[in-house]
N, C-alpha and C positions, 0 to 999 in steps of 0.2 A: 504494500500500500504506500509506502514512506518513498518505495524505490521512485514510483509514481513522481513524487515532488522532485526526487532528482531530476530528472528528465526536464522538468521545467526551466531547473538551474543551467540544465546544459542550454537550452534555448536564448536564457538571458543570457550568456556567453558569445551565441551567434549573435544578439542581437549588438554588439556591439562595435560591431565592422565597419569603424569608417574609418579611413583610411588611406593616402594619397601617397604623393611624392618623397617626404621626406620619413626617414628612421626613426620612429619612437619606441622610447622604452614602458615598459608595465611597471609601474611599481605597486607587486603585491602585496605591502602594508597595506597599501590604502586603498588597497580594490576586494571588491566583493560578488560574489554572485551568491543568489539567495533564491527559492522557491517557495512558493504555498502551494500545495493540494489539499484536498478533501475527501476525510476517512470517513464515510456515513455520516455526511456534511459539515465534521468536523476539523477545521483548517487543520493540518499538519506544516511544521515549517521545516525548512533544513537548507542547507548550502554548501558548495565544494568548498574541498578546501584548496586544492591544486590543478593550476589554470594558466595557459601560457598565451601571449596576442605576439604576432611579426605584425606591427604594424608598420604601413607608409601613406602619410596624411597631410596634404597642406589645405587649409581652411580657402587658402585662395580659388582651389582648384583640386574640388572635393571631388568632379569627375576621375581625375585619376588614382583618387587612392585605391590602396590593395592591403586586405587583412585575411590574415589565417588565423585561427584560433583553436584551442585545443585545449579539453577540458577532460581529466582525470578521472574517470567516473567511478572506480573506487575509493577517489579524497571524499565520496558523500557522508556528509555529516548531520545526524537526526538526531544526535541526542541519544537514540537507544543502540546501542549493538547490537544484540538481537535483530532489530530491522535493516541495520545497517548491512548485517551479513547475508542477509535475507534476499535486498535488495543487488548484490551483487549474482543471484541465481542467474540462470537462460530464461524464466518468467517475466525476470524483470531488464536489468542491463547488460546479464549475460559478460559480466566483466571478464574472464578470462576470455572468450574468442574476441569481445568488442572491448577493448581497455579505454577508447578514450572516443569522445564527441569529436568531430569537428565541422567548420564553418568555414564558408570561404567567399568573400564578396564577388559582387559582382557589378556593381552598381551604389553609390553614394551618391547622391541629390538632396542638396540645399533645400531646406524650406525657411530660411528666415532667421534672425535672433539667436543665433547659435544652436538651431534645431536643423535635424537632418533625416532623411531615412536611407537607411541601410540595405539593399538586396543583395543577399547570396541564398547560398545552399547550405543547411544543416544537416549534415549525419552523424545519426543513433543509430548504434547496432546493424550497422548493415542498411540503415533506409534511408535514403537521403531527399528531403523534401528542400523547395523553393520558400523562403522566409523574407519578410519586410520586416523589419525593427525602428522605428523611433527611436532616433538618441540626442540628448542637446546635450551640448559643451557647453564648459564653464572652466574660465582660467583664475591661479591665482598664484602669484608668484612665478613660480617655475612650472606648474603644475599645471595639468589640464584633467579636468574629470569629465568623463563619457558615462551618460547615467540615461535610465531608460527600462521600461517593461513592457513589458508583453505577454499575450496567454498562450503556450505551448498544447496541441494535441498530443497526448499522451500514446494513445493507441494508434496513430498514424505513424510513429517510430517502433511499433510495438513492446511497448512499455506495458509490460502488467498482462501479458501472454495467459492462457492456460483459464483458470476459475476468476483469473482478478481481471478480466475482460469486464465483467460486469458493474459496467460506472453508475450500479445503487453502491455498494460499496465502495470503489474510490474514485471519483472524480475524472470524467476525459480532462477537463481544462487543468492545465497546470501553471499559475501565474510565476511569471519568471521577474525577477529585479536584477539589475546588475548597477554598479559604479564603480568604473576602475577610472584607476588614477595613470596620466601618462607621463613621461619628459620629452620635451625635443620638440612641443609640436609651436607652429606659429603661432603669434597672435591672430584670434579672431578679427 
């Protein structure tokens, strides 16, 4: 069920692909990706812990950025073990044949005020769906943070395989949040 929320967190990972010209770095203090799902409508929350962006982004010239992204999907973190290990079966992320999410843009387009949307391609476990994410930027000092959410289909990456297909007990949407922190990008 919890695995379910994973899956979410990998989406808010893809949703954060914008990314252009020049080199930035991630810095994982300050970045997060985080999920809610819904156990028998009972929000669940949980978040990766280990998550990697190639980012290349200039704000001037958001057509050409390019982002890969790559999310751990046995760093998931719920709080229980138990679910945690749970969550790593072939039911759910199937981590040893699928160890890791990934995203890959394909498009970045401007909407205004340091908001953007992001299209690439998400793959879980073997299924690789087309994704848009909203994400606005915000600079300060050195720092730029890329923050944004989204609702993840759970069962279209086949998340929750087998008895847990059935979304009275967990939830198809899986809301995804993410905010990573970058260096290196331009001023807005």
């Amino acid at each position: 069920m919890k695995t379910y929320l994973a899956i979410s967190l990998l989406a808010v990972a893809a949703s954060f692909a914008t990314t252009p010209a020049c080199a930035q770095q991630l810095v994982p203090a300050g970045s997060e990706i985080a999920f809610t799902s819904k156990q028998m409508g009972v929000p669940v929350d949980g978040k990766f812990r280990k998550f990697d962006a190639k980012v290349a982004f200039d704000p001037k010239k958001p057509e050409t950025a390019n982002i890969a992204f790559s999310v751990d999907l046995a760093s998931v973190s719920l709080g229980v073990a138990e679910t945690e290990a749970e969550i790593a079966k072939p039911d759910w992320f199937d981590t040893k044949k699928f160890p890791q999410a990934q995203f890959q843009s394909s498009s970045v387009k401007a909407s205004g005020g340091g908001k953007y949307e992001v299209t690439g391609r998400l793959t879980i476990k073997g299924t690789a769906q087309n994704l848009v994410v909203p994400v606005t930027l915000t600079q300060s000092g050195g720092n730029t943070t890329a923050a944004g959410s989204f609702v993840l289909k759970r069962l279209a990456f086949r998340i929750g395989d087998g008895d847990w297909k059935d979304t009275s007990m967990v939830a198809d949407d899986v809301q995804v949040r993410f905010k990573l922190a970058l260096t290196g990008v331009n001023a807005l």
